[in-house]
C-alpha positions, -999 to 999 in steps of 0.1 A, spaced: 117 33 35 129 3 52 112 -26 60 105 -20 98 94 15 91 69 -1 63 56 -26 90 50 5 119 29 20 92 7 -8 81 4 -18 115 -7 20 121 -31 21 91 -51 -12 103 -55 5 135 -70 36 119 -85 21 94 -102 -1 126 -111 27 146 -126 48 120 -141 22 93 -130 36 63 -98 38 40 -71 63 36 -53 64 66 -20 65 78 -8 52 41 -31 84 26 6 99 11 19 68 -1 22 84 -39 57 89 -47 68 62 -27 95 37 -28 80 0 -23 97 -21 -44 94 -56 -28 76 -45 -5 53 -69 11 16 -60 10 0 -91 12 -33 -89 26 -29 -52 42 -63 -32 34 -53 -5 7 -84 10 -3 -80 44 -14 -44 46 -10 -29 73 -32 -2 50 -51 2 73 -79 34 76 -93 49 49 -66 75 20 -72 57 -8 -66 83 -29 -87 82 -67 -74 60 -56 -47 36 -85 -30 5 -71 -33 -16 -109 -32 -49 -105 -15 -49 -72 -5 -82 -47 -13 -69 -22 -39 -107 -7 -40 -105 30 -50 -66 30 -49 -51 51 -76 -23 33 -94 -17 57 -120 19 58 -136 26 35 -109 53 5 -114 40 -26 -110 68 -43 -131 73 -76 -114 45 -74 -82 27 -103 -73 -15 -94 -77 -30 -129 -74 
């Protein structure tokens, strides 16, 4: 996944997540997925399914990782704080 695709996304997710009020979203099948240095900062993530994802040198600063499963998930690297 590239970066502009990554963008459409997130900019997809806060509209659903906007219009709806809850989590999950558009970044509901995120498990499996390849986002190393991705940058997350800020993005709402709660209950994003990150299982299993590279999240290897991803920034994930700021962002709500409430209810987000992050099992066997590679955070090697990412920014948190």
């Amino acid at each position: 996944m590239d970066s502009t695709k990554l963008k459409e996304i997130i900019a997809a997710h806060k509209l659903w997540l906007a219009s709806v009020g809850r989590s999950g979203g558009y970044l509901s099948g995120a498990n499996r997925a390849d986002l190393r240095g991705a940058d997350l900062s800020g993005v709402d993530l709660r209950g994003v399914d990150f299982s299993r994802a590279d999240l290897a040198g991803a920034n994930l600063s700021g962002t709500d990782l409430s209810g987000t499963d992050l099992s066997v998930t590679n955070l090697s690297y990412t920014k948190l704080t």
